[in-house]
N, C-alpha and C positions, 0 to 999 in steps of 0.2 A: 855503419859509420856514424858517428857523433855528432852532433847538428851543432854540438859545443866548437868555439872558436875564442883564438887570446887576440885583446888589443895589445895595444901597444906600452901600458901601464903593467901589465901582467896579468891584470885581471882577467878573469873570463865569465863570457855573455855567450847568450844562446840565440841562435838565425830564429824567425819565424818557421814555424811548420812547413816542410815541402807540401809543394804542392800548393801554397797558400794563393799564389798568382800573383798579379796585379791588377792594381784597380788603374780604371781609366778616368777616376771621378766623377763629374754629373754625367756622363753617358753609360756607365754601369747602372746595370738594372739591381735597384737595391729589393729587398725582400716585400712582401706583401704587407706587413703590420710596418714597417718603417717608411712606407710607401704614401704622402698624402692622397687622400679619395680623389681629391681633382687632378692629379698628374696620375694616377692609374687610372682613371678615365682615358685619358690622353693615353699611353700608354697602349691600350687596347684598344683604340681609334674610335671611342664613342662620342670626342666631345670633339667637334670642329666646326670650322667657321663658315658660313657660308656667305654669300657675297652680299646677299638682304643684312645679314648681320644675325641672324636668328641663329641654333645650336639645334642640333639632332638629337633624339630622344636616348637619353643613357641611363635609363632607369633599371635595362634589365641586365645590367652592369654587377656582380657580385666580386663588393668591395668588401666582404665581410669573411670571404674564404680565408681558413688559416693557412700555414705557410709549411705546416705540417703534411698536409693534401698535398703541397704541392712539391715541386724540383726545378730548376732553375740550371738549365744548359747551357753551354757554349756549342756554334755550329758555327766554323768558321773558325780565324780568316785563311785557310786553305783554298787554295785558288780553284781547284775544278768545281764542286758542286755549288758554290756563291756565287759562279760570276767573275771572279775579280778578286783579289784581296778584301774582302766585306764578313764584318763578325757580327752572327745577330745570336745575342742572349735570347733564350727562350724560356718561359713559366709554363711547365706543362704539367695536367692531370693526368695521367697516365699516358695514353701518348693524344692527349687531346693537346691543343695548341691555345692558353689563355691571353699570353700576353707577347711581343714580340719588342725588341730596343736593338735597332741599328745600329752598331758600334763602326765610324769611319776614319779614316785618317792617317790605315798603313801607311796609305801610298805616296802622300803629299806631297808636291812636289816643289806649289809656289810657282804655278805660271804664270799668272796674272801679276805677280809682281816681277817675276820676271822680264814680264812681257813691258814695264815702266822704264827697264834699264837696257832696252833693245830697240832699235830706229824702227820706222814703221816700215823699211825695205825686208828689215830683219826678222819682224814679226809673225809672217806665216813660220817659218823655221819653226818656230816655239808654237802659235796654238793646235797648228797638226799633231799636235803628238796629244792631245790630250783624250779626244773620244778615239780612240785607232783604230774601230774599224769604219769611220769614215772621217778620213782626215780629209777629203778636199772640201767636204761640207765646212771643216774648222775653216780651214783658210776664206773659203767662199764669204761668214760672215765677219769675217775682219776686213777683208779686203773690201766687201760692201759699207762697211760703217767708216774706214778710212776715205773709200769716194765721196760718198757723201757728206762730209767734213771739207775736202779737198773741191764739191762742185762740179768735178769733172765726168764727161758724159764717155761711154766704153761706144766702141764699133761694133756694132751690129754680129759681127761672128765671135767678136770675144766671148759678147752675152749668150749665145747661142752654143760655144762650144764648154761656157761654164753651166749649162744644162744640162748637156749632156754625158758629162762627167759626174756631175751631181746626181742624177738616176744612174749611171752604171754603180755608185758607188750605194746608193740605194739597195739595187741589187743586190750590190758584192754582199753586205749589212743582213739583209736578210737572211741571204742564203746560209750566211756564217748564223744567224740566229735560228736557222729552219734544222741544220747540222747536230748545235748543240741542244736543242729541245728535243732533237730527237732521244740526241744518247741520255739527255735526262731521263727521261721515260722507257730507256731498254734499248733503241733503236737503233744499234750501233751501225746496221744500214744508210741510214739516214745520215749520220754523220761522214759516210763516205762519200755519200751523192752530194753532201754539201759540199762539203769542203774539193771535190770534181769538179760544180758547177762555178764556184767562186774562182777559183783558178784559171777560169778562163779569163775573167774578169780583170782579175790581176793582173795574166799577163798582156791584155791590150793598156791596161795603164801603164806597164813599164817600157812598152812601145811607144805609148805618146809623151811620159813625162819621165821615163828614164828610171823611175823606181816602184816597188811594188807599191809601198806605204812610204806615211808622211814624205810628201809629193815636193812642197815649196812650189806649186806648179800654179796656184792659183792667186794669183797677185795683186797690190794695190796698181790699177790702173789697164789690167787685160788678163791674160795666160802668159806664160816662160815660153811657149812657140807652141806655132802654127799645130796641128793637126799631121800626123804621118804618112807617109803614101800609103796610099791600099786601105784606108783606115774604115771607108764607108761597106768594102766586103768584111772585112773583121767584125763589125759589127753586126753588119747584117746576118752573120753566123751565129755570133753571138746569140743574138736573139732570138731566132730559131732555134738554136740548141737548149736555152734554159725554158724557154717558154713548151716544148715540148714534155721537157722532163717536169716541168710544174704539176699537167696530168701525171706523171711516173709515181709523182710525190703524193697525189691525191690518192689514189691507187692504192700505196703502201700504207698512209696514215689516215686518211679521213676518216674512211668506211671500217677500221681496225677497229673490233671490240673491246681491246684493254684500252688502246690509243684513247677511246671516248670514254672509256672510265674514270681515265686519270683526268681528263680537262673537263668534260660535260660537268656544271653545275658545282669546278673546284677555282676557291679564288674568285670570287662572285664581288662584283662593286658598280655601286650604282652612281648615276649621272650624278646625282646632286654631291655625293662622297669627294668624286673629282673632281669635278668643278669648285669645290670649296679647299682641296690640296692643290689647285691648279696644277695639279695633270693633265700634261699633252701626249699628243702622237695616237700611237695603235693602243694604248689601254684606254683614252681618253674616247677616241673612236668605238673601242668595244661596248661600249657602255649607251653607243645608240647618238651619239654627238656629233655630228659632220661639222669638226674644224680641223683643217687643212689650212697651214700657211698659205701655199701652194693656188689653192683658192679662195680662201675667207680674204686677203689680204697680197695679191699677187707680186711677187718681184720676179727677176728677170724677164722670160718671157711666156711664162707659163699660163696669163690670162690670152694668149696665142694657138694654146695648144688644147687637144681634147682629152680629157682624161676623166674618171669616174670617184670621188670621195667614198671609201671602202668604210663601210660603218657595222657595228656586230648590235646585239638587242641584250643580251643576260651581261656582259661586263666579265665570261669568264675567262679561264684559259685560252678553250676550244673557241670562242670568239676571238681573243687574239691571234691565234695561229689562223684561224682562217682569212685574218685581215692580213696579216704580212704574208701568206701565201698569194691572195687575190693582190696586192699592191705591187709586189714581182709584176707580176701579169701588166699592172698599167703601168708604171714605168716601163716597161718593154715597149706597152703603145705612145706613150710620149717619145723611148730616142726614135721608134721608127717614123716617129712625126720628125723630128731634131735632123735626120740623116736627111730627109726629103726637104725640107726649107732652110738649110744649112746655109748662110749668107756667106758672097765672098767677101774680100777684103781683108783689113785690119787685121791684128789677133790682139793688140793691145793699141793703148790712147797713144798716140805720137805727140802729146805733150813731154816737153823738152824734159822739165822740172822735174818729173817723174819716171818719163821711160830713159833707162839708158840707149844709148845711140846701136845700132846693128853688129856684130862681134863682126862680122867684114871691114867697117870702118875703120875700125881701132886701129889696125894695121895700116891703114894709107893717111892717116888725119890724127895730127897731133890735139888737137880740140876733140877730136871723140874721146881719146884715151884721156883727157884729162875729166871729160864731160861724164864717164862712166868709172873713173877711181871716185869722183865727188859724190857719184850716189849711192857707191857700195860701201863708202866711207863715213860721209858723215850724212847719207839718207838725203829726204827732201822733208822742208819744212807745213806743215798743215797748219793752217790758220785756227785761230783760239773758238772753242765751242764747247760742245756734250752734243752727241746723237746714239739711241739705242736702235738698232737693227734686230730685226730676227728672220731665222727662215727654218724650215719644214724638213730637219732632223730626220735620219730613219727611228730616231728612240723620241722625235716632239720638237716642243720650240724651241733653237739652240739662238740665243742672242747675245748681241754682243754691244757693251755700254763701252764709250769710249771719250774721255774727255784730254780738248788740245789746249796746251798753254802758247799755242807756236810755233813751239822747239818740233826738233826734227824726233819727238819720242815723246809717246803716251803718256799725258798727265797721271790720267788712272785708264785702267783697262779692268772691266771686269767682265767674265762669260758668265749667261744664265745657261745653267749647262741641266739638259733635259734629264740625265740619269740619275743628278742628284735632287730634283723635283720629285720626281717620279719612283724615287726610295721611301720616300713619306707614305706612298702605298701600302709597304707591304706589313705594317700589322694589320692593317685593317684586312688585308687579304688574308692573311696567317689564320687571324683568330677565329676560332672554334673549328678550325681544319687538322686533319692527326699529321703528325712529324713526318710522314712516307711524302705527303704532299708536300710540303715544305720546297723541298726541290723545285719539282715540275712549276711551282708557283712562283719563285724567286727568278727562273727560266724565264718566264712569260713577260717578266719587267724588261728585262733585257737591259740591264744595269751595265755599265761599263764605267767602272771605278778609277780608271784614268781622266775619267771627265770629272765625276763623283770628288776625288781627290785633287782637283786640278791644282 
């Protein structure tokens, strides 16, 4: 078929070359000789900043290859092997890995501006969707940065039972990340026992908050209700059942001699590397760094509770998997701390202004039903500021910037969202690694491109 076509004058012009693509502009990886020395520096992750201000040595950097030697791939943005909808061009020498360019933005959705034209009652609705395999974390640090704007102190079980939703949800997180790392690496085992174990999880959160995912359950001013009957034997099953199977897990992958092929010594990054990309969570840990929200800087009530900072020494794979495997295991010890000092009381503030009145009231009291259209309606007002919050991600620091004019809705609302941090990774991880790794390395970030995109 003719690649020839008529306008509209009559004339005829000829399309570009199939197959030509499209460019996405400065985030296409342009060619090697077209490439300034300092941005392919950058590029293959030699030049960065570190927090003294000093640069890392990028001397053994070969800025001088022709382009001839080399090919330049697309991987990505199909969703099973990336993660997410995530496109990384690659410059490879045969199938060695030179240079690596994150291409993001399938997925965009514009939360954060959304989140400016939605009341602060409305607001969880919007940022739970954005990391989705743990949305009550989202709500968790909204809901924390609007209190604290707001002044207002929670009851003693709210904060207790948003703990412990916040570690099952930990759980759920890993196990979903323990699943697919497996099948990255052949395990297609492993992705059954995950996604087994998560299940369970899930279904005690649609018993307590009525949905599997994106919850709305965790709110400015407490929880959406109380805790379920029976809820302290669910768990306590829970918890036995996954923490048994963690050894099952250890069993199948630890001691496996391809298992240790692929992660032993693949994807290697050292302390100073992250700390100068300000990467959090289990890669930041791998790397021999005990920061933990959780404990570097405690909220809720977690400087209460006993628990272990899980840290790895080489920065690689097989150190991260062994951190989110070991982190399972203490969150387990945290909720069965949470089930034992579980306060009664409360489940949210009984401040007027913010909580609506009891769904029993509505029916006898013309003042509740007016008192709870006015806050589903036009919200409650937060007094004028800026506060940044963060808290302790299963993928790092998820924080949340939030500035009030007053009004009953977020002047500006922005998320530091850990998956889009923690993408700055992976050339440095990629480079001088062959394409078969690629995978299992992109696995170990544990990107979640609904945050990434938010």
């Amino acid at each position: 078929m003719s690649d020839d076509f008529f306008v509209d004058d009559g004339t005829r012009t000829r399309t570009a070359p199939r197959g030509a693509g499209t460019s996405e502009g400065a985030q296409e990886m342009a060619s090697r000789v077209s490439t300034d020395p300092v941005e392919l520096r950058r590029e293959v992750g030699a030049v960065l900043r570190l927090p003294e201000g000093g640069v890392l040595d990028s001397g053994d950097i070969d800025v001088e290859r022709r382009d001839d030697e080399t090919m330049i791939i697309n991987m990505g943005p199909q969703h099973p092997s990336t993660h997410g909808v995530l496109r990384l061009m690659l410059e490879l020498d045969g199938e060695l890995v030179l240079r690596t360019k994150p291409v993001i933005g399938y997925l965009h959705t514009g939360m954060e501006k959304t989140g400016e034209e939605l009341t602060y009652v409305q607001g969880a609705t919007n940022v739970t969707r954005m990391d989705y395999l743990s949305p009550l974390n989202n709500e968790l640090v909204f809901s924390l940065a609007v209190e604290s704007l707001l002044g207002i102190e929670l009851p003693p079980r709210a904060v207790w039972i948003r703990m412990l939703l916040s570690e099952l949800q930990r759980i759920s997180s890993h196990l979903m990340w323990m699943a697919t790392n497996g099948m990255d690496l052949g395990s297609t085992s492993m992705m059954i026992y995950g996604f087994r174990e998560r299940e369970m999880v899930l279904s005690f959160f649609e018993k307590a908050t009525g949905l599997r995912m994106n919850h709305n359950f965790i709110r400015p001013g407490g929880v959406a209700a109380d805790l379920p009957d029976g809820w302290r034997d669910d768990v306590d099953v829970l918890c036995e059942t996954i923490l048994a199977r963690t050894y099952e897990y250890d069993e199948l992958l630890t001691g496996q001699p391809i298992f240790r092929e692929r992660t032993e010594g693949v994807g290697n990054l050292t302390a100073d590397q992250a700390l100068a990309l300000s990467i959090t969570g289990p890669i930041l840990r791998s790397t021999g760094v005990a920061w933990d929200l959780r404990r570097s800087m405690p909220y809720l009530a977690y400087d209460q509770v006993d628990f272990d900072v899980i840290v790895g020494t080489y920065g690689d794979n097989f150190d991260r998997y062994s951190i989110r495997l070991n982190e399972i295991r203490e969150s387990i010890r945290i909720v069965r701390q949470v089930v034992e000092r579980m306060p009664p009381g409360d489940y949210r503030s009984q401040d007027r202004k913010v909580t609506p009145p009891p769904r029993a009231r509505i029916d006898e009291s013309m003042e509740a039903l007016i008192h709870h259209f006015k806050v589903f309606t036009e919200g409650f007002k937060v007094p004028e500021g800026e506060v940044y919050v963060a808290i302790e991600s299963p993928r790092g620091e998820l924080g949340c910037y939030l500035v009030s004019d007053g009004s009953s809705k977020p002047y500006r609302l922005h998320i530091r969202g850990p998956s889009f941090v923690n993408l700055q990774a992976v050339p440095l991880l990629l480079r001088g690694g062959l394409v078969a790794d690629a995978v299992a390395i992109i696995s170990s970030v544990d990107p979640v491109m609904g945050e990434v995109d938010r």
